[in-house]
N, C-alpha and C positions, 0 to 999 in steps of 0.2 A: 504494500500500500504506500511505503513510502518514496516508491520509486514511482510510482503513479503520479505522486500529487506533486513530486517534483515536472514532470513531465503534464500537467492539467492545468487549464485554464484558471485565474483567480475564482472566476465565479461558481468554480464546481465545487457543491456539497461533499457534505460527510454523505450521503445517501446514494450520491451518484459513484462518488468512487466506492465504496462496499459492492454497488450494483459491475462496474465494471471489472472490479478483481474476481467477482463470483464466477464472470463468463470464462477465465480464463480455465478453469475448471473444465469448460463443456466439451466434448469431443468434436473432430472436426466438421460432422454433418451440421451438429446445431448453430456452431459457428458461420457454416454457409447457408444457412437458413436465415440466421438474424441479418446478414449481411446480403443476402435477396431482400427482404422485406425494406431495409433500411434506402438501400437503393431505387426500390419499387415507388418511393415517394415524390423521385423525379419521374415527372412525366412524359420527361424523350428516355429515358430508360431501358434499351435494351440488355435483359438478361443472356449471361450465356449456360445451356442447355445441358449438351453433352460436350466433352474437350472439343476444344479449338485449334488446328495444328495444320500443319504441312510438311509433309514430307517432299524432298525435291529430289531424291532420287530412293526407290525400291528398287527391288529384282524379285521376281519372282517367274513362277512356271506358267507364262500366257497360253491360255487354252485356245485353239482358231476353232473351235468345235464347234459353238453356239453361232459362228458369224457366218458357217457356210452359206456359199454363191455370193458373201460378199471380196470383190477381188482386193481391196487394201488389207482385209483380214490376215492374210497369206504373209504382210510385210509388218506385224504388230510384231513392236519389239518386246524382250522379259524386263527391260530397263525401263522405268515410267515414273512419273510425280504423281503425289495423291495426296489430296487435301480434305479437310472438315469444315464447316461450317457450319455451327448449331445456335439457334440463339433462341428465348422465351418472352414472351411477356404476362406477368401478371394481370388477369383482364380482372379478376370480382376476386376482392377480400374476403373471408373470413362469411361466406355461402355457407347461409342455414344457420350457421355454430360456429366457434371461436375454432380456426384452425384449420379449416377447410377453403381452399383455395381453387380458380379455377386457372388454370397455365396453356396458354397457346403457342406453341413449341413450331419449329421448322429448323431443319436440318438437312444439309446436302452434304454428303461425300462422294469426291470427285478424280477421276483414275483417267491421266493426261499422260499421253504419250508425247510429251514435252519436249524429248530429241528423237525424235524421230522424221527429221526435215524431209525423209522420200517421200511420206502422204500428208505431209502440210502439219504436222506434231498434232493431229486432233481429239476432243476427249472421248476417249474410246468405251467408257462409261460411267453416270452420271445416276447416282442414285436420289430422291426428294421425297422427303418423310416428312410431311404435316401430322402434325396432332394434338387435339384438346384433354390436358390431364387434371384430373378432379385430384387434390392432393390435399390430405391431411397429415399436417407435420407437428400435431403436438403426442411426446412421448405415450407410452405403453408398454406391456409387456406380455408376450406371448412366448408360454413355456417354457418362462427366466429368460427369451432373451428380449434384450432392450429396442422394443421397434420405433425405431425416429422418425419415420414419415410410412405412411403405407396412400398408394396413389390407384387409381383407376385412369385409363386411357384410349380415348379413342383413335386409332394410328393408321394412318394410309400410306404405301409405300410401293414408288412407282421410279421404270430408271426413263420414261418420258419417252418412249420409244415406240414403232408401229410395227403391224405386220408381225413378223415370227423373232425378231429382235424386243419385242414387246413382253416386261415382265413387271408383275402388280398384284400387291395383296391388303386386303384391309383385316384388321384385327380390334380386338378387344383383349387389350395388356391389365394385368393387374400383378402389383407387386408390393415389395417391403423392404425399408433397406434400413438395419443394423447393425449396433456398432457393440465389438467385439469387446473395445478399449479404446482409450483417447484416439488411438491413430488406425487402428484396424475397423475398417468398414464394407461390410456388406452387403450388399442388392442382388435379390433374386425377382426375377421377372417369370410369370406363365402368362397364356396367351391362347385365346379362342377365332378361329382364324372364320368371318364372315364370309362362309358357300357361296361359289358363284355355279351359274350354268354353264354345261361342259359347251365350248365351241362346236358351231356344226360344221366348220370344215376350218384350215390349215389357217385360213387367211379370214377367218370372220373376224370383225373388229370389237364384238363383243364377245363373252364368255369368258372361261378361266385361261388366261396365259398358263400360268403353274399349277397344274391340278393334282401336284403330288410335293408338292413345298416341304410339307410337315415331315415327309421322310429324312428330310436334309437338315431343314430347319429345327425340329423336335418340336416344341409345344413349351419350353421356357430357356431359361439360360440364368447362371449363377455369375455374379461380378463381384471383384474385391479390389480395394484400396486399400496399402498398406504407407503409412507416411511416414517415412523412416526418418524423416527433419524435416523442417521449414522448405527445405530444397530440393531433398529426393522421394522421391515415390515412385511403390511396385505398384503395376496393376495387372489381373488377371482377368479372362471372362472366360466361362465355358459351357460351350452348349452340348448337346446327345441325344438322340433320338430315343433312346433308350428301346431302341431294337434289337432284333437278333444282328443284322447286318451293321448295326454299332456305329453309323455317321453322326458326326458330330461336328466340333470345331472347337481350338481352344489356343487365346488370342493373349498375348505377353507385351507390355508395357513398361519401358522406366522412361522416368523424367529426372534431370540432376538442370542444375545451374548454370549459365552461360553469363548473364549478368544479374543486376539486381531485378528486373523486371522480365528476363528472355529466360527460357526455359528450354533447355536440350531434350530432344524424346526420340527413341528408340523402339520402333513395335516389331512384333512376331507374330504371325498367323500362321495357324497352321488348321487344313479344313474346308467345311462347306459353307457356303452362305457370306463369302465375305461381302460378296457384292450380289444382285439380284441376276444379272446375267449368266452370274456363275454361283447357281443356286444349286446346280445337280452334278460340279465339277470340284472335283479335290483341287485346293490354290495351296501354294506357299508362298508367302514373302516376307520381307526383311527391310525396312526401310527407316531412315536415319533424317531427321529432321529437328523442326522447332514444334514448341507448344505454345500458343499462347493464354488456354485458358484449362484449367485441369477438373478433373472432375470434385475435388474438394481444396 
């Protein structure tokens, strides 16, 4: 406390520093929950979502499979940039009851064959995930463990494409993410994928693109945040069909320091579903970039 009040305004109370050394206590979710909400108060206010990052250069095992009779397919290099873009806004506070929020979310990741000057460097696929999440972030606990936000969401997820390059699925996600310990945190996601009608031929523009998704994708997927300092953090995710035939995917993240504000990040995939094109294809990659917004 007394390093607080050297560090505070004159006019801050005895009440207000007790209220800020309390938070230092909180683990990182609550922390980034006070610090949405607090931001939420400006009204040009864009939240960010899921991480923020680019990678500008991966390798990985480019499949020509999905893009047959297209002829630039043939000249897709394993070398490519791939970026994020996720960002939120808080639309209605505190719906119904103290703690229940509604969150309109939009998200693009983006996979640019960036030196590839023989077909013009173009993006060779472009995933767009809107979605409205009903989220209530005040604590609970379920069978001792400590759950800090449990959300429901409505999610549609499209790579904007026509024809047999065309792939879209809309869901009903619900999830819970808990924290282990100050720095260890949690989220597991399931998910109710909304039937469409099977297509009556190759090339209808309506009916199911992916009418076998769930075999690849599974039906949820387990995430974990481990903040090993101010600077470094592991992250995991991993999904499983929990089949006989065992697809799955399970995706490896660190972020370490570059300056005071830039962030180093390093991911791994290994799996199905990285991207929506390659939803029924085993991908590997490996790609070395910046972060600029992390997931706590």
């Amino acid at each position: 406390m007394l390093k607080q009040m050297e560090l505070s305004a004159d006019e801050t109370t005895l009440g207000d520093l007790r209220a800020i050394c309390s938070q230092d206590s909180d683990n990182r979710m609550q922390k980034r929950d006070r610090l949405e909400h607090r931001a939420s108060l400006n009204p040009f206010a864009l939240l960010p979502h899921k991480p923020n990052y680019l990678l500008p250069v991966t390798f990985a095992n480019i499949s020509k499979r999905p893009y047959a009779g297209d002829p630039k397919a043939e000249k897709y290099q394993d070398t490519e940039a791939k970026f994020q873009i996720s960002l939120k806004y808080l639309a209605v506070e505190d719906l119904m009851w103290d703690g229940l929020d509604v969150q309109v979310a939009f998200t693009v990741a983006s996979y640019w064959q960036a030196y590839n000057g023989e077909i013009s460097a173009p993006f060779r696929e472009t995933n767009y995930e809107p979605e409205i999440i009903f989220n209530y972030s005040r604590p609970w606990t379920l069978l001792g463990l400590p759950i800090e936000q449990t959300f429901v969401s409505l999610n549609h997820q499209s790579n904007g494409q026509t024809g047999e390059l065309s792939r879209s699925w809309n869901r009903i996600i619900g999830g819970v993410v808990f924290a282990q310990n100050a720095n260890v945190t949690w989220g597991l996601r399931t998910w109710w994928r909304v039937p469409e009608e099977d297509k009556q031929s190759f090339d209808d523009p309506d009916g199911d693109d992916n009418p076998y998704i769930e075999r690849y994708m599974g039906y949820g997927e387990l995430g974990g945040v481990w903040s090993i300092s101010d600077n470094h953090t592991l992250e995991l995710l991993f999904r499983n069909n929990f089949r006989s035939d065992n697809r799955g995917a399970v995706q490896l993240g660190w972020t370490f320091p570059i300056t005071r504000h830039l962030r180093g990040y390093v991911e791994y995939f290994n799996g199905y579903g990285e991207s929506l094109i390659y939803f029924n294809q085993h991908t590997q990659r490996l790609g070395i970039g910046v972060k600029l917004t992390n997931w706590l």
